[in-house]
PyMOL CGO cylinders between C-alpha atoms (Angstrom):
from pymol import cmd
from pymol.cgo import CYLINDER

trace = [
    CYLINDER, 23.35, 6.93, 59.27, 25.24, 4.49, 61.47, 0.3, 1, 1, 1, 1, 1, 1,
    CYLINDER, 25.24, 4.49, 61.47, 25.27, 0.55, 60.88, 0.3, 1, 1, 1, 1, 1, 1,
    CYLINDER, 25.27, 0.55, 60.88, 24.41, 0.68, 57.25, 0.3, 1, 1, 1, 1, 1, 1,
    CYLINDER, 24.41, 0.68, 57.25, 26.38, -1.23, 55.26, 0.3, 1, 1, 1, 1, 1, 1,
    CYLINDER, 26.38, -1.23, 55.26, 28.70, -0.18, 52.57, 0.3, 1, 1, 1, 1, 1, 1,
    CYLINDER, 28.70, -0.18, 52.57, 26.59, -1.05, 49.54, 0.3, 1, 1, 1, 1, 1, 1,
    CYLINDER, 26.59, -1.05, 49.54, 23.58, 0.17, 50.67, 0.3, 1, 1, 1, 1, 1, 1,
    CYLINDER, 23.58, 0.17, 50.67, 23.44, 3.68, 48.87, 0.3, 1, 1, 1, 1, 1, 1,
    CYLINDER, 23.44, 3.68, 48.87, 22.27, 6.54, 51.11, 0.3, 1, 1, 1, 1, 1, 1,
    CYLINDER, 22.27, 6.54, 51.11, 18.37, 7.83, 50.62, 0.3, 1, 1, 1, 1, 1, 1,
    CYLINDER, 18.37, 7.83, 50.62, 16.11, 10.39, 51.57, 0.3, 1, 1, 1, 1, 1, 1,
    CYLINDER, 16.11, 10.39, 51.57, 14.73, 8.55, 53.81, 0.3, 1, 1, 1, 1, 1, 1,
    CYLINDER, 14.73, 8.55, 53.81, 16.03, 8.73, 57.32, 0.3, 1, 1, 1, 1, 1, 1,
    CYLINDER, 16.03, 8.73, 57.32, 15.79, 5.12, 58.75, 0.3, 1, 1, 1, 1, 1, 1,
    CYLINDER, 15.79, 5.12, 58.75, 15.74, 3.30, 55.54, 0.3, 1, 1, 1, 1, 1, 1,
    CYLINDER, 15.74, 3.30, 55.54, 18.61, 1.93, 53.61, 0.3, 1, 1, 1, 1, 1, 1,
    CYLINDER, 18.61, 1.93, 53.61, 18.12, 1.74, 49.71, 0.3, 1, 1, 1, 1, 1, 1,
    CYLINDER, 18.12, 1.74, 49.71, 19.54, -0.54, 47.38, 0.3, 1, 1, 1, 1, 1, 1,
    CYLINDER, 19.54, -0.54, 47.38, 22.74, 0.77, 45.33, 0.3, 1, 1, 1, 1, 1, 1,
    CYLINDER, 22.74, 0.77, 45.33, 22.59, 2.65, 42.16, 0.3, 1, 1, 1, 1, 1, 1,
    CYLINDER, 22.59, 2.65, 42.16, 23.73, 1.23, 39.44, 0.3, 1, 1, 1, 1, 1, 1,
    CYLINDER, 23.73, 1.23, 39.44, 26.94, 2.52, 37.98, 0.3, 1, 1, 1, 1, 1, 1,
    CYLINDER, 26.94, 2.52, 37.98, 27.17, 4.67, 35.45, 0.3, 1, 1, 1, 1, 1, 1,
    CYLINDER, 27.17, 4.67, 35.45, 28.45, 1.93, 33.08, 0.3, 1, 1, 1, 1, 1, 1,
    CYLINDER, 28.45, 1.93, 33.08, 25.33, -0.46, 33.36, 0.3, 1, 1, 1, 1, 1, 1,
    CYLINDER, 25.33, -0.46, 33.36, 23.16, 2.67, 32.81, 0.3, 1, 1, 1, 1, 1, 1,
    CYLINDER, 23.16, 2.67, 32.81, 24.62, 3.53, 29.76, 0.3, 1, 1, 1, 1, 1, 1,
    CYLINDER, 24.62, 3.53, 29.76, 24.54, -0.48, 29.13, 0.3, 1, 1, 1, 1, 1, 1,
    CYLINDER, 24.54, -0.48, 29.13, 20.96, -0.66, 29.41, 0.3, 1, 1, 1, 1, 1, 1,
    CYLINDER, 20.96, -0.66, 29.41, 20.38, 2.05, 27.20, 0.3, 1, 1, 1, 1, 1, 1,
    CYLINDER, 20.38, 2.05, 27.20, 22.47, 0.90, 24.43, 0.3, 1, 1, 1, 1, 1, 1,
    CYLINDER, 22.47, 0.90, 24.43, 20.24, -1.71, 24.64, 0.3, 1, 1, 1, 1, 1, 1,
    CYLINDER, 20.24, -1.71, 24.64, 16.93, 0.32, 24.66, 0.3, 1, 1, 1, 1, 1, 1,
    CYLINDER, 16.93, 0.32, 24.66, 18.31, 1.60, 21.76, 0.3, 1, 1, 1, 1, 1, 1,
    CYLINDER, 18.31, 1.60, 21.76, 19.71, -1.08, 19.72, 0.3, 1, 1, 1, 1, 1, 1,
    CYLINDER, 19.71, -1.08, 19.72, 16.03, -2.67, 20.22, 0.3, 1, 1, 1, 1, 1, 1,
    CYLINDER, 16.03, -2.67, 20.22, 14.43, 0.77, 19.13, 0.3, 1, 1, 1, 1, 1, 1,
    CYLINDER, 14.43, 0.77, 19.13, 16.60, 0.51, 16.02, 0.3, 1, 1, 1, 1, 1, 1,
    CYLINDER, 16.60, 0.51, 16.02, 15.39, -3.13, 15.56, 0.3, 1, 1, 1, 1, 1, 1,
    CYLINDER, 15.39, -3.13, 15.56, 11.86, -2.09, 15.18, 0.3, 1, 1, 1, 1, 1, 1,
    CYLINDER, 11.86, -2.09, 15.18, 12.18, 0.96, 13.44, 0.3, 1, 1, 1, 1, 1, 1,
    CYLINDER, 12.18, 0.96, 13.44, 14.59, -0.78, 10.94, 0.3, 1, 1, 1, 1, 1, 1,
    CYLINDER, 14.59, -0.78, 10.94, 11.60, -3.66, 10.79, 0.3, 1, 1, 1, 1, 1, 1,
    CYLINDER, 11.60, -3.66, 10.79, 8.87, -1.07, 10.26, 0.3, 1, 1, 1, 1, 1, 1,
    CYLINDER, 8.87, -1.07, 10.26, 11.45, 0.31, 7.56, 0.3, 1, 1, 1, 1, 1, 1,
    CYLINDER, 11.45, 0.31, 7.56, 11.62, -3.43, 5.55, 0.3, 1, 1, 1, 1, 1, 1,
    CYLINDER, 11.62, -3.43, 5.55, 8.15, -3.88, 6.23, 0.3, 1, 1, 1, 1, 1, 1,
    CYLINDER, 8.15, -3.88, 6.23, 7.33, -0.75, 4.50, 0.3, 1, 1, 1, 1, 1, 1,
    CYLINDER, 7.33, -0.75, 4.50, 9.53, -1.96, 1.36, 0.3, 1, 1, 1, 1, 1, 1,
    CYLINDER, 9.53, -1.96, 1.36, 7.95, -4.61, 1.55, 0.3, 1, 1, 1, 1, 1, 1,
    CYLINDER, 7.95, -4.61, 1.55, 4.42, -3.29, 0.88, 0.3, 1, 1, 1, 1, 1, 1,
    CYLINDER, 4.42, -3.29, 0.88, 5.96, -1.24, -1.51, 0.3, 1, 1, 1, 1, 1, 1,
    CYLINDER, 5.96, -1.24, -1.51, 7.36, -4.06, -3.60, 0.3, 1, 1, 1, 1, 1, 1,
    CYLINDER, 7.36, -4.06, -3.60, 4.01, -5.68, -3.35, 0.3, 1, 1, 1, 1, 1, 1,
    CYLINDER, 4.01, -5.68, -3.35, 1.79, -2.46, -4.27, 0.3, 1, 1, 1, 1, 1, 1,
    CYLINDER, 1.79, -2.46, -4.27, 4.15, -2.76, -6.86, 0.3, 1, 1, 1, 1, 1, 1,
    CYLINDER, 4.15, -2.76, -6.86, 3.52, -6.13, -7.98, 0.3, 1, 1, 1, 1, 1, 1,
    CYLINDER, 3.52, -6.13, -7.98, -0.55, -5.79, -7.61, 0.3, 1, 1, 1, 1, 1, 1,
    CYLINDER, -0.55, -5.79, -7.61, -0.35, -2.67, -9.74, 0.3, 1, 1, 1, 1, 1, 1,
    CYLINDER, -0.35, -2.67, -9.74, 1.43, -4.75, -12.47, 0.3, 1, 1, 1, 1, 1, 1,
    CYLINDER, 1.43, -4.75, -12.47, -0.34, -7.94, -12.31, 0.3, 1, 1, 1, 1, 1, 1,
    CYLINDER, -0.34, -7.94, -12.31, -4.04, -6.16, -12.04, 0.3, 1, 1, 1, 1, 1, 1,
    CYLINDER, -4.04, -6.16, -12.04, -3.74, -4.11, -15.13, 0.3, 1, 1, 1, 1, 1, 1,
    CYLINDER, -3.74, -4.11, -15.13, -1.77, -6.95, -17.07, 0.3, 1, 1, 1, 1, 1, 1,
    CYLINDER, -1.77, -6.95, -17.07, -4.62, -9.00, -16.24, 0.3, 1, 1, 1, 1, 1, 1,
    CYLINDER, -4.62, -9.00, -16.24, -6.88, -5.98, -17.76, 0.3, 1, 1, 1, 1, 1, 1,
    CYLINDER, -6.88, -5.98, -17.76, -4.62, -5.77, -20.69, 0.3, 1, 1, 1, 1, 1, 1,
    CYLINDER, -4.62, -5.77, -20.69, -5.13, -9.57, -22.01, 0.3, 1, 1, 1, 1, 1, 1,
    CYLINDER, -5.13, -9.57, -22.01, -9.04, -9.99, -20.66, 0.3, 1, 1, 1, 1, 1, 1,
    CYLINDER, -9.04, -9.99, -20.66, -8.54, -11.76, -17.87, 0.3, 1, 1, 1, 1, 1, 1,
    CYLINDER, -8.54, -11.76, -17.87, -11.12, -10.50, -16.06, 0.3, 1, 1, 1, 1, 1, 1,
    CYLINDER, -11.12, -10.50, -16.06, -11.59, -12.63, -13.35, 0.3, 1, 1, 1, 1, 1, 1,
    CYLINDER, -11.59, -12.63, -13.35, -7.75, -12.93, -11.83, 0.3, 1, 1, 1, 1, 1, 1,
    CYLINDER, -7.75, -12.93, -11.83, -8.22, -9.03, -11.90, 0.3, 1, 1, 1, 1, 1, 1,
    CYLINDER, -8.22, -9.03, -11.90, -11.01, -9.00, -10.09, 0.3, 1, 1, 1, 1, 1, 1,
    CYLINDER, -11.01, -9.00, -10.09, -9.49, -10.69, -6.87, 0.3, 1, 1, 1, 1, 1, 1,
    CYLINDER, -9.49, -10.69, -6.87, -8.07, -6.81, -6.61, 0.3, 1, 1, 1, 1, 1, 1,
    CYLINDER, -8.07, -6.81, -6.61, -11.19, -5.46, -5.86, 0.3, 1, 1, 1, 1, 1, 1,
    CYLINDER, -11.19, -5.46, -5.86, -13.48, -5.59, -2.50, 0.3, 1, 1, 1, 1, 1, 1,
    CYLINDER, -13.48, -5.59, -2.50, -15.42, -8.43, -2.89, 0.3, 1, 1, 1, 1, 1, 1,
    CYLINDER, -15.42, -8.43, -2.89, -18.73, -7.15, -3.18, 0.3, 1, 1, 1, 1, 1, 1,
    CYLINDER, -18.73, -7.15, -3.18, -17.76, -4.68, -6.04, 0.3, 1, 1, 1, 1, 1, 1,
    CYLINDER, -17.76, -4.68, -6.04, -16.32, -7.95, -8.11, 0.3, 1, 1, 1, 1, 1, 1,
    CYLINDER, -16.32, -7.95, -8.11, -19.72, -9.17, -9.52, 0.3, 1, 1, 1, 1, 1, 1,
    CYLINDER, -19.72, -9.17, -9.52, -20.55, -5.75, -11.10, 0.3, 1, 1, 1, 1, 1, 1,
    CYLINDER, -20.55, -5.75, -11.10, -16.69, -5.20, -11.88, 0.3, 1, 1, 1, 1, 1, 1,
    CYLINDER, -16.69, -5.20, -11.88, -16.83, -8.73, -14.29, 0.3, 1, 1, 1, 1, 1, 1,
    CYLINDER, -16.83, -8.73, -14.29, -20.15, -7.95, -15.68, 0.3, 1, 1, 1, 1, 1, 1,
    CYLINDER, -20.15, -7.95, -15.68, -19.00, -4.40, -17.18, 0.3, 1, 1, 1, 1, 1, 1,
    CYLINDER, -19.00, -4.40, -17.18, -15.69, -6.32, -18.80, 0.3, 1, 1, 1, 1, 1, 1,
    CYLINDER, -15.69, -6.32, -18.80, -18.01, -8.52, -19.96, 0.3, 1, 1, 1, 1, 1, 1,
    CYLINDER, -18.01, -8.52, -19.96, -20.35, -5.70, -21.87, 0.3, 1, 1, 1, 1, 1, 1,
    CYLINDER, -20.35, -5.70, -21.87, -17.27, -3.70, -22.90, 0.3, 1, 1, 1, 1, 1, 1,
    CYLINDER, -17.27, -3.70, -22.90, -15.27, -6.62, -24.28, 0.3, 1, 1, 1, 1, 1, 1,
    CYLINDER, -15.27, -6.62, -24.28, -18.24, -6.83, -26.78, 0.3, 1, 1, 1, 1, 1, 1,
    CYLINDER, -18.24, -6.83, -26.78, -17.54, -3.22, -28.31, 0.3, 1, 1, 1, 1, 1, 1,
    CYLINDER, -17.54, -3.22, -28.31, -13.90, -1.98, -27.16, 0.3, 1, 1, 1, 1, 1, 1,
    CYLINDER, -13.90, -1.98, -27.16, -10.28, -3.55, -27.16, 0.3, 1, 1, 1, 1, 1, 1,
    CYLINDER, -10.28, -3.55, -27.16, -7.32, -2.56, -25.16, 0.3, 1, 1, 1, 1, 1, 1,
    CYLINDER, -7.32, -2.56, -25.16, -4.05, -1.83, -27.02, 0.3, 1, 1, 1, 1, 1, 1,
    CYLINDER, -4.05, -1.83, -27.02, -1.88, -0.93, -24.14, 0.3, 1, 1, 1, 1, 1, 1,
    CYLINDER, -1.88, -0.93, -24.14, -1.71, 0.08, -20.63, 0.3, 1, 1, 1, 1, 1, 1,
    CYLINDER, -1.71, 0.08, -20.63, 0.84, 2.42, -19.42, 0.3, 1, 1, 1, 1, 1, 1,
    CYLINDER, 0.84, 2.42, -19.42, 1.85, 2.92, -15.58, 0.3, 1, 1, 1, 1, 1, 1,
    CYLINDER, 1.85, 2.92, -15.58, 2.64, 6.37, -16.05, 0.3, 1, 1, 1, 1, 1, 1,
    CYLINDER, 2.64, 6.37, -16.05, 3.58, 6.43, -12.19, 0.3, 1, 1, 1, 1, 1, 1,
    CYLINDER, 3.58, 6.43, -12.19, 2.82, 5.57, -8.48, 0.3, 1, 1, 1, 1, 1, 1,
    CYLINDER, 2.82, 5.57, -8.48, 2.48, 7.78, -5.61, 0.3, 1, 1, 1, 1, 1, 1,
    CYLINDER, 2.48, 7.78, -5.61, 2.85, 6.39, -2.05, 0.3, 1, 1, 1, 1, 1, 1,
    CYLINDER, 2.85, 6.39, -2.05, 1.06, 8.09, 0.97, 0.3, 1, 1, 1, 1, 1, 1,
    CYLINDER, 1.06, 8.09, 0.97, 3.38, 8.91, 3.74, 0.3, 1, 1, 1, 1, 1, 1,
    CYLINDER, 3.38, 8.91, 3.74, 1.99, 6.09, 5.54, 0.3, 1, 1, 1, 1, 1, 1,
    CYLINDER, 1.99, 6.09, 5.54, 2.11, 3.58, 2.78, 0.3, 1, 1, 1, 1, 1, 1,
    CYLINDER, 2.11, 3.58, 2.78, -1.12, 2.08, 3.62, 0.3, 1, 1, 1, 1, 1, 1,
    CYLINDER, -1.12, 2.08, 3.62, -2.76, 4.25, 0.27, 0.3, 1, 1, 1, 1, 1, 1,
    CYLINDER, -2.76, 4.25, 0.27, -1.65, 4.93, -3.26, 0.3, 1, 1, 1, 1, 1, 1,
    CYLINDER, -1.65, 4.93, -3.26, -2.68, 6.40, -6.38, 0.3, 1, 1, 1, 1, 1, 1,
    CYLINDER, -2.68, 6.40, -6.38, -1.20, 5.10, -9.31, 0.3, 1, 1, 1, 1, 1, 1,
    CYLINDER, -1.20, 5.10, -9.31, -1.74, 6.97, -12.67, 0.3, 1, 1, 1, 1, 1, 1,
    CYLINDER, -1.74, 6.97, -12.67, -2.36, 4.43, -16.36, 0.3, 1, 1, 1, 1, 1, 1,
    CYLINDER, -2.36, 4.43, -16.36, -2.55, 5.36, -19.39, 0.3, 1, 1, 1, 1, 1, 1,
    CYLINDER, -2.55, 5.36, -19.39, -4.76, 3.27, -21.22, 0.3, 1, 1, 1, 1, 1, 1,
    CYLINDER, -4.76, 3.27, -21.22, -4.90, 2.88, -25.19, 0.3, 1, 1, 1, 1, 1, 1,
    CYLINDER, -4.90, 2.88, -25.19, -7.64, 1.28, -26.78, 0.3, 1, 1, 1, 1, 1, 1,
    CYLINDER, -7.64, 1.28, -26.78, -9.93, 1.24, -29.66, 0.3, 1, 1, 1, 1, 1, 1,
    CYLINDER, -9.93, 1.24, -29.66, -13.80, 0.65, -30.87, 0.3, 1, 1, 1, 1, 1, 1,
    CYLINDER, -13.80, 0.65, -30.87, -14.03, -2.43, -32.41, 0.3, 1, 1, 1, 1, 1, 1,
    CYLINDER, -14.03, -2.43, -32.41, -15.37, -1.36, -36.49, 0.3, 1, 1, 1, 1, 1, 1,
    CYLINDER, -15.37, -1.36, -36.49, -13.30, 1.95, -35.76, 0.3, 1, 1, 1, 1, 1, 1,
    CYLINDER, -13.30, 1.95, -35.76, -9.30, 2.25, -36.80, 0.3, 1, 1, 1, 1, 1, 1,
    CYLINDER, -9.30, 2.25, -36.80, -8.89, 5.15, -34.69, 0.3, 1, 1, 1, 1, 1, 1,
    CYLINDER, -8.89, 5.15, -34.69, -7.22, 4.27, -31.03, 0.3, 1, 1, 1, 1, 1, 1,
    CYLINDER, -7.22, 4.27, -31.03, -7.97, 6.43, -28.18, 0.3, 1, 1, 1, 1, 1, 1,
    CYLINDER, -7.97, 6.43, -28.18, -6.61, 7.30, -24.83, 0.3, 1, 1, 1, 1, 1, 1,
    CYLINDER, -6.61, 7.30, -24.83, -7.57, 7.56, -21.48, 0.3, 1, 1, 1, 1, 1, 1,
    CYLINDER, -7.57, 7.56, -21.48, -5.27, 8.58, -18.73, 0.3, 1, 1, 1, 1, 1, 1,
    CYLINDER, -5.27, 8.58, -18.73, -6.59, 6.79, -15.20, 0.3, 1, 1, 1, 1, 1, 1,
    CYLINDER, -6.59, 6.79, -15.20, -5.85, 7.19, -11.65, 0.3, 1, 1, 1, 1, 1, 1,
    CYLINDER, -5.85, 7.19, -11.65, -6.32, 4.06, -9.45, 0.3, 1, 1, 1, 1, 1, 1,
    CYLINDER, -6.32, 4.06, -9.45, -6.57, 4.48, -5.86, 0.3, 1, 1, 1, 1, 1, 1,
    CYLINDER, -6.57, 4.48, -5.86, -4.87, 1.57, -3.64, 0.3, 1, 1, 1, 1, 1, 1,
    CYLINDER, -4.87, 1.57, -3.64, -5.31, 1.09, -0.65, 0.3, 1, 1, 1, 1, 1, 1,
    CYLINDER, -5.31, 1.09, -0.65, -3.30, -1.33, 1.67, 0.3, 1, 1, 1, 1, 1, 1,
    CYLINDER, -3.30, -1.33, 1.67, -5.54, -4.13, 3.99, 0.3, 1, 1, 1, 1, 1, 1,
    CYLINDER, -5.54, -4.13, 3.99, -3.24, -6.20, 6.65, 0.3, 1, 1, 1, 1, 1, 1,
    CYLINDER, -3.24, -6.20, 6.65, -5.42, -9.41, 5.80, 0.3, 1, 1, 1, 1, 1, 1,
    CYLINDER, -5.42, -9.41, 5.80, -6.02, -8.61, 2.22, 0.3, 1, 1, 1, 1, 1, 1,
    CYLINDER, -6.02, -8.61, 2.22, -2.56, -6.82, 0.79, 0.3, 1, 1, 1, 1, 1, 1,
    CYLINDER, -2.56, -6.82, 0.79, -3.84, -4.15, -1.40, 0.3, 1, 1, 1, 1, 1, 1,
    CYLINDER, -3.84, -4.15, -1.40, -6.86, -3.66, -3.16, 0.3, 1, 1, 1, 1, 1, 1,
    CYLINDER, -6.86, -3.66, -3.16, -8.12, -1.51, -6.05, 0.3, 1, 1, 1, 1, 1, 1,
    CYLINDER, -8.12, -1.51, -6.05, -10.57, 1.21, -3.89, 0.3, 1, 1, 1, 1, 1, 1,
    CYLINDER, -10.57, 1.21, -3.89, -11.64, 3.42, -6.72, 0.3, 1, 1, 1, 1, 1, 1,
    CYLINDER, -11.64, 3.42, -6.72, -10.78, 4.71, -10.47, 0.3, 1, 1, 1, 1, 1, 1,
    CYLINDER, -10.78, 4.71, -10.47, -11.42, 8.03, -11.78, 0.3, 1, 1, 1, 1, 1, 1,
    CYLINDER, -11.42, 8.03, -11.78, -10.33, 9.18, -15.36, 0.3, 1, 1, 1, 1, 1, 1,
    CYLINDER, -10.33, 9.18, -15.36, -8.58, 12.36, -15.28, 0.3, 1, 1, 1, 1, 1, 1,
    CYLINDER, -8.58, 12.36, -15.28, -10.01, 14.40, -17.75, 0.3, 1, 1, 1, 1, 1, 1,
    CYLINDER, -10.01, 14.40, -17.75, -13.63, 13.97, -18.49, 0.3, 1, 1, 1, 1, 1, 1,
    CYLINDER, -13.63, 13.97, -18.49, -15.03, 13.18, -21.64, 0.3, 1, 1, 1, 1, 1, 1,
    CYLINDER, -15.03, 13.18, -21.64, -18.23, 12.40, -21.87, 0.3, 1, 1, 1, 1, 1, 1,
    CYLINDER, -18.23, 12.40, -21.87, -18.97, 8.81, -22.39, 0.3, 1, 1, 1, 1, 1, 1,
    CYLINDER, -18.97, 8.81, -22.39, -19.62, 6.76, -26.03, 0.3, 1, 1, 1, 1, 1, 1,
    CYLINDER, -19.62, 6.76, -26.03, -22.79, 5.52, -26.73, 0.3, 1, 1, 1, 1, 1, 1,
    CYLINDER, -22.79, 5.52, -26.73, -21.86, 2.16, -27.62, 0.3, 1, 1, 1, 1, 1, 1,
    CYLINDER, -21.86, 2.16, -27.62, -18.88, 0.29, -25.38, 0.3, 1, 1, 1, 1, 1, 1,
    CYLINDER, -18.88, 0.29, -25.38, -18.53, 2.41, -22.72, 0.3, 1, 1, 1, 1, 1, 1,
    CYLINDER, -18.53, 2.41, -22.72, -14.22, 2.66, -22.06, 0.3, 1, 1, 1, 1, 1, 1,
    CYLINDER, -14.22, 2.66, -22.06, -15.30, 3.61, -18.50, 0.3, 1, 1, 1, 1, 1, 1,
    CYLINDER, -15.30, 3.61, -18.50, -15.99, 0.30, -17.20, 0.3, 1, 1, 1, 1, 1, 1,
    CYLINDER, -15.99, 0.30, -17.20, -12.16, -0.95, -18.78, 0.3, 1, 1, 1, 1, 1, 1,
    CYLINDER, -12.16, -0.95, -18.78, -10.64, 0.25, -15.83, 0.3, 1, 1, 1, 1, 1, 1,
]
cmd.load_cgo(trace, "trace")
């Protein structure tokens, strides 16, 4: 062990000098950095996740306001594209016989992901000739695509009735 110099650290190896250790101050330096950067990202993942939240928000609000005063078509950009032909030809057969009152967002829950939701409507409407108004209660599942945002996957009424003859509320939502 004779001739090394004195900041050459000593090493298991027998005829090789190693490089010095870093003190115990730059260690602890670089992980305060490690772990201001880890709290960087996870407090990015955390905005972007309010993000999406804000916007599931918004698309929940702006698809069934666009429901609620027949415009069909701006609610339709929702949807998958290949399900928005048959989605605009069903508004178009039940604006003939039904008319929405009101539609209720009774609630939204997130997945613990956030990349799905379900959010629950209730929907008022009534048969056009008929006084009485009737109610549906909905859920609408979301589901969040990077390119996309998110889009209206499915809708399933909660409690099932069977179906009118005439106007069909099913295809409202």
């Amino acid at each position: 062990m004779k001739g090394r110099s004195r900041d050459m650290a000593p090493c298991r190896h027998r005829d090789v000098a190693c490089p010095p250790r870093p003190s115990r101050f730059a260690a602890l330096h670089s992980r305060c950095g490690l772990i201001g950067l880890l709290c960087l990202v996870v407090a990015g993942c955390g905005a972007a996740a309010a993000d999406r939240g804000r916007m599931l928000r918004e698309a929940v609000h702006d698809y069934n306001d666009a429901l609620r005063w027949g415009r069909n078509e701006r609610a339709a950009t929702y949807l998958p594209e290949g399900e928005r032909p048959a989605f605009l030809g069903g508004k178009r057969a039940a604006a003939e016989g039904l008319q929405i009152h009101d539609l209720e967002l009774r609630g939204v829950q997130a997945s613990g992901d956030g990349r799905a939701a379900v959010a629950r409507i209730l929907l008022t409407f009534s048969r056009l000739g008929d006084p009485r108004l009737e109610s549906h209660l909905v859920d609408q599942r979301w589901r969040w695509l990077d390119r996309a945002g998110w889009q209206l996957v499915g809708r399933t009424r909660v409690v099932e009735e069977p179906a009118a003859a005439s106007g069909d509320p099913s295809t409202l939502y």
